[in-house]
C-alpha positions in Angstrom: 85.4 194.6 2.6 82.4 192.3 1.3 81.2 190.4 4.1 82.3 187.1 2.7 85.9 188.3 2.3 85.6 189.1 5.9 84.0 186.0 7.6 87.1 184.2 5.5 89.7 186.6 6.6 88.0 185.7 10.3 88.3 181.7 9.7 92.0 182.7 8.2 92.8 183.8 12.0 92.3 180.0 13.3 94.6 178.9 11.3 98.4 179.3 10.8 99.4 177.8 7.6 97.9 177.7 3.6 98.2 178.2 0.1 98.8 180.6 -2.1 98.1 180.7 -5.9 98.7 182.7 -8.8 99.6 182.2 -12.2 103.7 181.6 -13.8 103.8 182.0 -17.4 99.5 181.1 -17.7 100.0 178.1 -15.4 99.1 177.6 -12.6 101.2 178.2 -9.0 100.0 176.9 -5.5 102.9 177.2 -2.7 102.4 177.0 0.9 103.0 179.8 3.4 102.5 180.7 6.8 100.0 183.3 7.6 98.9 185.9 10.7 96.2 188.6 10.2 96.6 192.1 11.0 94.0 194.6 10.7 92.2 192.8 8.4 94.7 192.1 5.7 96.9 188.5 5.1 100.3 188.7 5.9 102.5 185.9 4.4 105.7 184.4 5.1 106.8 182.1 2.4 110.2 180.4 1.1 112.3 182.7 -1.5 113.2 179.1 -3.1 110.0 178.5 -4.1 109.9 181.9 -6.4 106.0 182.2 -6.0 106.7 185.6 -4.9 108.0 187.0 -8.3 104.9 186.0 -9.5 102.8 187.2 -6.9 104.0 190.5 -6.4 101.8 193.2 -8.0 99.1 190.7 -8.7 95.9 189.5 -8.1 96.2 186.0 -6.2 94.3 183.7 -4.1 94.6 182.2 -1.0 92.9 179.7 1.0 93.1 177.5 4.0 91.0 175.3 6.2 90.4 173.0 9.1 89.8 169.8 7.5 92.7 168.3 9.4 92.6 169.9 12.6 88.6 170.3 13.4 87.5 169.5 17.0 84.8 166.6 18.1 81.4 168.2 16.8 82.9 171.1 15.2 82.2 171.6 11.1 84.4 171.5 8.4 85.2 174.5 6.6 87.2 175.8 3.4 87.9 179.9 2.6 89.6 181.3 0.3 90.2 185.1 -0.3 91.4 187.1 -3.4 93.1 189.9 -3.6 96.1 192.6 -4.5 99.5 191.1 -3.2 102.4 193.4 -2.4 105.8 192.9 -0.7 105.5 193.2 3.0 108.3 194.2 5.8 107.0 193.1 8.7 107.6 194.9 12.1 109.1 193.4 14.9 105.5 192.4 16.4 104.3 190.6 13.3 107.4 188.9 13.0 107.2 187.5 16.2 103.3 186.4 15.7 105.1 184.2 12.8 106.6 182.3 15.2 110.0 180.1 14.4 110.8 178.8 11.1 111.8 176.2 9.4 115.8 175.3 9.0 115.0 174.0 5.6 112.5 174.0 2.9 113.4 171.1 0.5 116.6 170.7 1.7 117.8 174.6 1.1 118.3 176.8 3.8 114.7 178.5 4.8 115.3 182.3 3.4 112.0 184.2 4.2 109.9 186.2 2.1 106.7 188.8 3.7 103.7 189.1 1.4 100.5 191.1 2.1 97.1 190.6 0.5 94.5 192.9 0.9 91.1 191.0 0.4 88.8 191.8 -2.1 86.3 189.1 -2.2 86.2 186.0 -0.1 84.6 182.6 -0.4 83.8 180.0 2.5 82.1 176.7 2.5 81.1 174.2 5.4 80.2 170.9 5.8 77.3 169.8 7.9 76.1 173.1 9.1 79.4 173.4 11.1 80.0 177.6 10.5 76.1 177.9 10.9 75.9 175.7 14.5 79.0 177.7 15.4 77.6 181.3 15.0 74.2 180.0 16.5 75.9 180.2 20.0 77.6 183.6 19.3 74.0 184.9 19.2 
């Protein structure tokens, strides 16, 4: 994995929650999904009743997250997004229980899960004020 892909893949693990997108009949898709990572690869947990996975499934997609809404006092603003292969996922009992609960409903449907995996290929991350680079300048 390119270095890039693996700093985002690393930013990925703060978070919980993003976007994936891909493409439905040459437009494009963006849905939301909850995320964990596992040996370096995304796992996804997304709403059948959206249908992004149809779509994704066999595919190159994208996904990205950030912290824009949930950075600390003094900590930087970043973006990352990764692209990558996305297959169908069962997760095992572990993984299923890093998810975490979800939701009753997704626009007013009962929540039926769907488990997607992405394995990285290239990554991209951004920051704002130096807030990645003042952040691995105290790792060191």
């Amino acid at each position: 994995m390119h270095s890039d892909a693996r700093l985002a893949v690393d930013l990925l693990a703060r978070t919980g929650h993003g976007h994936i997108a891909t493409s439905v009949r040459a437009l494009p898709f963006l849905a939301f999904a909850r995320h964990v990572v596992q040996d370096g690869r995304v796992l996804l947990r997304l709403p059948r009743s959206c249908g992004c996975h149809r779509a994704c499934v066999g595919s190159v997609v994208a996904y990205g997250s950030d912290n824009l809404s949930s950075a600390r006092p003094g900590e930087g603003l970043w973006s990352v997004q990764i692209v990558g292969a996305c297959a169908d996922h069962e997760p095992t009992a572990a993984e299923s229980e890093r998810f975490g609960a979800a939701p009753r409903t997704v626009d007013g449907v009962p929540y039926e899960p769907v488990h997607l995996r992405i394995e990285p290929q290239f990554g991209s991350v951004h920051s704002a004020d130096d807030g990645l680079e003042r952040h691995f300048a105290h790792m060191l």
